[in-house]
N, CA, C and O atoms as a DFTB+ gen file, in Angstrom:
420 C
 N C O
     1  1       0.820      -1.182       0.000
     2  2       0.000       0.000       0.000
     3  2       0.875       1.261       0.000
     4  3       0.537       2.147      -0.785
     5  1       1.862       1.446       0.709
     6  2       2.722       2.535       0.943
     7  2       3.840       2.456      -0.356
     8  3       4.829       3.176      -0.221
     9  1       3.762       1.737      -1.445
    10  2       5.039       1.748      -2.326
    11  2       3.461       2.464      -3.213
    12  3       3.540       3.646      -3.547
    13  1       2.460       1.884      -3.454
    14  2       1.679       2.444      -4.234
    15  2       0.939       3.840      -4.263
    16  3       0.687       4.507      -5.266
    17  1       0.615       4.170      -2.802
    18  2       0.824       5.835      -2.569
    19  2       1.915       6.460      -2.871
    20  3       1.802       7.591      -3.344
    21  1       3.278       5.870      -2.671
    22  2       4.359       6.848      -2.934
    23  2       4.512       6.845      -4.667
    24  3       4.603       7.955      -5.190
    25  1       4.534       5.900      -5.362
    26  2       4.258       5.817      -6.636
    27  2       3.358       7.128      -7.325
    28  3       3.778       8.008      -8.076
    29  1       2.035       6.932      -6.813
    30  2       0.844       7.885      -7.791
    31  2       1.966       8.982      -6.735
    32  3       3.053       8.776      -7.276
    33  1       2.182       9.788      -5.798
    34  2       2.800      11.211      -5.235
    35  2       3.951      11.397      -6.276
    36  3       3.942      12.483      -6.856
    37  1       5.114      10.360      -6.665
    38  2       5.992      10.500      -7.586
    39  2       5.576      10.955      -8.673
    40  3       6.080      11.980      -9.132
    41  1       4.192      10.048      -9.559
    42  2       4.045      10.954     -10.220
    43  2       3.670      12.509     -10.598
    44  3       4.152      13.412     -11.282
    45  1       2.510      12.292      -9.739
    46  2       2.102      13.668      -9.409
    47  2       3.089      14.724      -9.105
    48  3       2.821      15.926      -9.134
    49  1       4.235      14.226      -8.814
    50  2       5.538      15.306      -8.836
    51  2       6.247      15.596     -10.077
    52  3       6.534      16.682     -10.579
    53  1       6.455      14.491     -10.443
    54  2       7.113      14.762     -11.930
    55  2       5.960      15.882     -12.720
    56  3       6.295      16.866     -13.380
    57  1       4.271      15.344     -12.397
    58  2       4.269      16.471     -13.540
    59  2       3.850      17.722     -13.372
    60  3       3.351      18.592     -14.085
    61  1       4.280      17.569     -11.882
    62  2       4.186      19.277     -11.196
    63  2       5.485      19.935     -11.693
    64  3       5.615      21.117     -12.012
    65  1       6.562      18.832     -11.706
    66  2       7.894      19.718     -11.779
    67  2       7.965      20.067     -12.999
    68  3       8.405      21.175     -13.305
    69  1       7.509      19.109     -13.981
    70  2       7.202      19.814     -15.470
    71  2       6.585      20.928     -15.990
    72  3       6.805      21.667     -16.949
    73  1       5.845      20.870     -15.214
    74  2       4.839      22.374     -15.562
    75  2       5.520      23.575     -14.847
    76  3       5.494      24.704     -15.336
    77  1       6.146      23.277     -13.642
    78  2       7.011      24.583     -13.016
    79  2       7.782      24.545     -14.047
    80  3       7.525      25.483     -14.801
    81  1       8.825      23.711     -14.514
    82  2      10.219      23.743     -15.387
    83  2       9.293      24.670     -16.905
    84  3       9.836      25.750     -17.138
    85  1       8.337      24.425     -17.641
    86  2       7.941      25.350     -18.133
    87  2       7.632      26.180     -18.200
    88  3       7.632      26.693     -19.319
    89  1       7.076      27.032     -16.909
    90  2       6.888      28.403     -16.918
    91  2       8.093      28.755     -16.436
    92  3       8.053      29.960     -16.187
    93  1       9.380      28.193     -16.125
    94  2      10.416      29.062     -15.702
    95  2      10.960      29.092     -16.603
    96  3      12.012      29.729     -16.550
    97  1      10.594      28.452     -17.918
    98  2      11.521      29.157     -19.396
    99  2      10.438      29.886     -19.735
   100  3      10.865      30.865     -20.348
   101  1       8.780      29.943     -19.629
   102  2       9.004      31.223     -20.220
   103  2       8.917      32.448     -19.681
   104  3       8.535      33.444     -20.297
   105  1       9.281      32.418     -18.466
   106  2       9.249      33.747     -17.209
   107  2      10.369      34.422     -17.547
   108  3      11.486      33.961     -17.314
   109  1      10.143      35.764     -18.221
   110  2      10.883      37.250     -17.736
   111  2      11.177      38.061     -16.794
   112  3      12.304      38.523     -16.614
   113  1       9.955      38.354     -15.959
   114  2       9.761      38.644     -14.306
   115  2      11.070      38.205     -13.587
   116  3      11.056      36.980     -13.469
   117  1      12.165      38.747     -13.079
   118  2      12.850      37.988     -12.001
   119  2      12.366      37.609     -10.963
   120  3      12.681      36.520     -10.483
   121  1      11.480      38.440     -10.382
   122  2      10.940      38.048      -9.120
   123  2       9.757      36.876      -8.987
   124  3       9.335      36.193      -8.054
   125  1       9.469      36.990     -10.290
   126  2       8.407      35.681     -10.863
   127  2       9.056      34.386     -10.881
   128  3       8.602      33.302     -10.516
   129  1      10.077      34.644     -11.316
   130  2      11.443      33.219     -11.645
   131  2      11.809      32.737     -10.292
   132  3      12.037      31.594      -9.897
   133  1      11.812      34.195      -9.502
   134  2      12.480      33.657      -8.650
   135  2      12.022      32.906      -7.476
   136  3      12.697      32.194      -6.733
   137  1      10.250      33.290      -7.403
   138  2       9.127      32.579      -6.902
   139  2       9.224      31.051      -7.432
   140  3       9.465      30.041      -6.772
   141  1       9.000      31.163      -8.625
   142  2       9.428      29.776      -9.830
   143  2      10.319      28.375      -9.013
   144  3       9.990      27.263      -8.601
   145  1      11.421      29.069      -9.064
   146  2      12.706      28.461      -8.676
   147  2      12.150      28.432      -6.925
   148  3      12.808      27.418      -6.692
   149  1      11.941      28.527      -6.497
   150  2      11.512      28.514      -5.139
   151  2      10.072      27.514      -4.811
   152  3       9.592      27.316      -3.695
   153  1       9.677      27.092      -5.832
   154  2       8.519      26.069      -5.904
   155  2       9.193      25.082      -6.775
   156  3       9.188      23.914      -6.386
   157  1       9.735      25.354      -7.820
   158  2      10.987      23.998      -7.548
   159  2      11.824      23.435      -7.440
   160  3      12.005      22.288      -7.849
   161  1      12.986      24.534      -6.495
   162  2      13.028      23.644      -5.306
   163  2      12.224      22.824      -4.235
   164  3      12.495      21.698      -3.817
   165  1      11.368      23.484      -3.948
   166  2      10.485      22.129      -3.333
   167  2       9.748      21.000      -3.283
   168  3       9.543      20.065      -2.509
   169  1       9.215      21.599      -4.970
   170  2       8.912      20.241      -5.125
   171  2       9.669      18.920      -5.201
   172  3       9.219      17.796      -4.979
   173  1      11.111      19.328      -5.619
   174  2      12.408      18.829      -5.762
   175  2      12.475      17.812      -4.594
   176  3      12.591      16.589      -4.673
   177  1      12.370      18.638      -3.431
   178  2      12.972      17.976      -1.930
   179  2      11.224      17.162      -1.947
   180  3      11.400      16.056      -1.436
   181  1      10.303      17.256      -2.179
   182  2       9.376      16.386      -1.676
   183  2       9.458      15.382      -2.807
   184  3       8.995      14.284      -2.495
   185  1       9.958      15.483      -4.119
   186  2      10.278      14.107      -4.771
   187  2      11.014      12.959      -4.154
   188  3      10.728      11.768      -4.031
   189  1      12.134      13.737      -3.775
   190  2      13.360      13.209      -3.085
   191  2      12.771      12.104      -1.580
   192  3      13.235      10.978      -1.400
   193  1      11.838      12.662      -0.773
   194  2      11.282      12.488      -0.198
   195  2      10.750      10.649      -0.549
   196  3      10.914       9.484      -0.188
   197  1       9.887      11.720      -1.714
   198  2       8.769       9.873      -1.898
   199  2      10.051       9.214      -2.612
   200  3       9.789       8.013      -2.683
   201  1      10.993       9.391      -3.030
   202  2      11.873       8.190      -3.833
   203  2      12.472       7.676      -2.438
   204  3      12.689       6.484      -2.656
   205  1      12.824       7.931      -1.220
   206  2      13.094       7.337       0.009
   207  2      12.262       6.860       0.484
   208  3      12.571       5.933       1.233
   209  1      10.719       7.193       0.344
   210  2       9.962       6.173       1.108
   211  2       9.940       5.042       0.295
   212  3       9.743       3.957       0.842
   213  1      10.183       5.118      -1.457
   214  2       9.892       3.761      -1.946
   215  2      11.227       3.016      -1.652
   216  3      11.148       1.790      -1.721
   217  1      12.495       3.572      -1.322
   218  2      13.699       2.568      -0.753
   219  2      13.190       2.176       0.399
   220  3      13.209       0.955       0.556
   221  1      12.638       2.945       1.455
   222  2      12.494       2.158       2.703
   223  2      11.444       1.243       2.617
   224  3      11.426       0.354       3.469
   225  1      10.299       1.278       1.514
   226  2       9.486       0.104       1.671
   227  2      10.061      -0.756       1.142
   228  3       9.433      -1.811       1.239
   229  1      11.374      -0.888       0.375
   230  2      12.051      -2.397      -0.173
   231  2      12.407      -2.108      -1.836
   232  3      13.284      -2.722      -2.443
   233  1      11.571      -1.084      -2.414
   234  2      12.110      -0.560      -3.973
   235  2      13.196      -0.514      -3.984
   236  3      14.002      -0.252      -3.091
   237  1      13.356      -0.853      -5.361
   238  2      14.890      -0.284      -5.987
   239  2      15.534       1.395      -6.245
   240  3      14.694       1.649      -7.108
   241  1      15.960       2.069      -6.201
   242  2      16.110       3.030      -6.439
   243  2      15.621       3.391      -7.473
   244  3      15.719       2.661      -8.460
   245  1      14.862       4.789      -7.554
   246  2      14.081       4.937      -9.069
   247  2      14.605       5.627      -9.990
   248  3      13.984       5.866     -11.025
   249  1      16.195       6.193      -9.707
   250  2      17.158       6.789     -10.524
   251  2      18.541       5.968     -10.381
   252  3      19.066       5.757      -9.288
   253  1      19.046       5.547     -11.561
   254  2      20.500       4.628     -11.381
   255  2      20.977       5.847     -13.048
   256  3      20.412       6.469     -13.948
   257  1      22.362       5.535     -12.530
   258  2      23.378       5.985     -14.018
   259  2      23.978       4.779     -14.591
   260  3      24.414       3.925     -13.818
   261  1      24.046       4.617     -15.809
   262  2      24.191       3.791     -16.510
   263  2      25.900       4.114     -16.711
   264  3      26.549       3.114     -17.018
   265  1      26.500       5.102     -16.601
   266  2      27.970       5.832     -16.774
   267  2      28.070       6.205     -15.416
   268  3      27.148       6.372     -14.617
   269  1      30.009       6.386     -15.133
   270  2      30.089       7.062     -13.987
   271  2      29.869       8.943     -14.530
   272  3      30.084       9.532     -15.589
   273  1      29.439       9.296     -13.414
   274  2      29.155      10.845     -13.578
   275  2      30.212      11.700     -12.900
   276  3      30.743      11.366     -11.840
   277  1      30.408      12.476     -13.356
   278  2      31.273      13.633     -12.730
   279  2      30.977      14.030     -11.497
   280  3      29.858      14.513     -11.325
   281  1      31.942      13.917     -10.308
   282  2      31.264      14.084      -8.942
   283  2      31.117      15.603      -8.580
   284  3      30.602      16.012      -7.539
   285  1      31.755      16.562      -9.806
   286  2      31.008      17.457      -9.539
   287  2      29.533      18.053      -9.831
   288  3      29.130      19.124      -9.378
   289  1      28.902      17.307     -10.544
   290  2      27.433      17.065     -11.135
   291  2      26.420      16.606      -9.763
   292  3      25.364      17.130      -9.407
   293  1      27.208      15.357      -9.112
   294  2      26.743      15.090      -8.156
   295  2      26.296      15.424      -6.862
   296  3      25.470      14.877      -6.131
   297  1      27.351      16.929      -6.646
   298  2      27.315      17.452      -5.516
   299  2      27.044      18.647      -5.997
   300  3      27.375      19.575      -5.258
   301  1      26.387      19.013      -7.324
   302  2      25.812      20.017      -7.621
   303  2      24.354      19.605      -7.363
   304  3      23.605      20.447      -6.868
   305  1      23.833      18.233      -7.693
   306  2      22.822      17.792      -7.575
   307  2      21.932      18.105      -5.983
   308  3      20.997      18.844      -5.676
   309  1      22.725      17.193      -5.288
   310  2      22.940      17.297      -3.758
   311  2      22.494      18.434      -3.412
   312  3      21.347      18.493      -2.969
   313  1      23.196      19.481      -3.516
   314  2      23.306      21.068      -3.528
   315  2      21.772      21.913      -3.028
   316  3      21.206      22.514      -2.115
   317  1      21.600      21.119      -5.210
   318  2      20.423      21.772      -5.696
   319  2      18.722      21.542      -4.377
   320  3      17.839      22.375      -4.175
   321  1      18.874      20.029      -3.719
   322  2      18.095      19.178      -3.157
   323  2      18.333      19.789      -1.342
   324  3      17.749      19.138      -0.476
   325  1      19.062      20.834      -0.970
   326  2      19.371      21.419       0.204
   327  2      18.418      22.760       0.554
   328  3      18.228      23.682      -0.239
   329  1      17.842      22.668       1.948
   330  2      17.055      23.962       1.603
   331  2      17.555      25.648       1.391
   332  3      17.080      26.681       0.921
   333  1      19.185      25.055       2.251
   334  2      20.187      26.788       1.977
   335  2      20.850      26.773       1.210
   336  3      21.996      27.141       1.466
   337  1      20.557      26.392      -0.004
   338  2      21.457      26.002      -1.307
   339  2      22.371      27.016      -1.356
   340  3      23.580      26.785      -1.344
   341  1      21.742      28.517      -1.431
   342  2      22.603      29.689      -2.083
   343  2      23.741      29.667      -1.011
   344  3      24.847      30.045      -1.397
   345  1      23.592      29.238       0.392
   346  2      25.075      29.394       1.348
   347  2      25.993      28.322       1.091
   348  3      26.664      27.853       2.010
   349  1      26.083      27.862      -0.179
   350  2      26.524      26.377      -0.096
   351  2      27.635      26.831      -1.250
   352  3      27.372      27.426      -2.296
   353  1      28.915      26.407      -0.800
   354  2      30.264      26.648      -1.769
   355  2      31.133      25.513      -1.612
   356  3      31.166      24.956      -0.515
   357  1      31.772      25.138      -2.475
   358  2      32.179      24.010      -3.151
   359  2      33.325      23.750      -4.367
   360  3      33.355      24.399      -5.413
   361  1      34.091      22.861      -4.076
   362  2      35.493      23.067      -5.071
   363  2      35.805      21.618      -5.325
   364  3      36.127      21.054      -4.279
   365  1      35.812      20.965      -6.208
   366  2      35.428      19.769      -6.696
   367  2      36.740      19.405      -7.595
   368  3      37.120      20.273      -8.381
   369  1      37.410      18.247      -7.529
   370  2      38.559      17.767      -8.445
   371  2      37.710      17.146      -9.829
   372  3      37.002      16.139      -9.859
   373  1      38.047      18.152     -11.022
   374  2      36.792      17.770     -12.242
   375  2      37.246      16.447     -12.936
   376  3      36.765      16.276     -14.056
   377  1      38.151      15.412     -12.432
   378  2      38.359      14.538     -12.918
   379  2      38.229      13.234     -12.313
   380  3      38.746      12.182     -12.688
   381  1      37.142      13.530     -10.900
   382  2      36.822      12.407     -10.543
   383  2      35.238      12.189     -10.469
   384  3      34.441      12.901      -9.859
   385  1      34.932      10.927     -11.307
   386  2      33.346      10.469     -11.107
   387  2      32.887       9.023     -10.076
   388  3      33.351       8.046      -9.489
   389  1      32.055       9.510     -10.283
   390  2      30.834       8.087      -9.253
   391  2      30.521       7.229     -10.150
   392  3      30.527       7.667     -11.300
   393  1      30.224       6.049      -9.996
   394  2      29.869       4.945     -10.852
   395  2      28.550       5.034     -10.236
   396  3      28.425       5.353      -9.054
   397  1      27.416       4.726     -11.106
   398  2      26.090       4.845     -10.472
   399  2      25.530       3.453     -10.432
   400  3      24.388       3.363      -9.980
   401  1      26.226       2.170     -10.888
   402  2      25.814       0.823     -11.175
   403  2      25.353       0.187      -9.764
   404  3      25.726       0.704      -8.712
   405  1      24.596      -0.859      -9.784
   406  2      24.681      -1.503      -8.191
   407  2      25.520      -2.118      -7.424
   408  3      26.226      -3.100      -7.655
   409  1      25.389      -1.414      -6.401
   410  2      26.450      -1.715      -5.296
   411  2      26.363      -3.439      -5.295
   412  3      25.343      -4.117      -5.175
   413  1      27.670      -3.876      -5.456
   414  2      27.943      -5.422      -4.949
   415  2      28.447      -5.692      -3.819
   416  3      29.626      -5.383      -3.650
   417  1      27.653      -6.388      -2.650
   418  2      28.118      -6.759      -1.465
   419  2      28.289      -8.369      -1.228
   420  3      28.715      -8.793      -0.154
């Protein structure tokens, strides 16, 4: 029951974040954008949210990389998913990545 509520909320996020991600290309307004960007970010962190409740009910992760990624991508990601993003500074060696494949134990 709880992987299937978090499921329909996932979606319902994705296509909230879609419709924000479109009006913030076509917003001129800064202060409109910047409202924009401030709704998603949050919706951001409440995605983030339901993709942890579907790990803690036993799911697989619902984002994997098929390539390792640049770990500065990663901790831009991270970043982005923080609620004091803008106090957040960072210096990253651009030649090291994460493998995103499954962990073997």
């Amino acid at each position: 029951m709880l992987v299937n509520l978090a499921r329909r909320n996932q979606s319902m996020l994705y296509r909230q974040l879609d419709i924000i991600n479109q009006l913030e290309e076509k917003e001129r307004d800064p202060d409109t954008l910047s409202h924009l960007f401030t709704l998603d970010h949050l919706a951001t962190r409440v995605r983030r949210n339901a993709e942890s409740l579907l790990v803690l009910a036993g799911e697989q992760p619902p984002r994997t990389w098929s390539a390792p990624v640049p770990l500065r991508d990663v901790v831009r990601a991270a970043i982005a998913e923080t609620e004091d993003l803008d106090r957040v500074v960072f210096a990253i060696d651009e030649r090291i990545a994460v493998s995103g494949g499954p962990s073997r134990t």
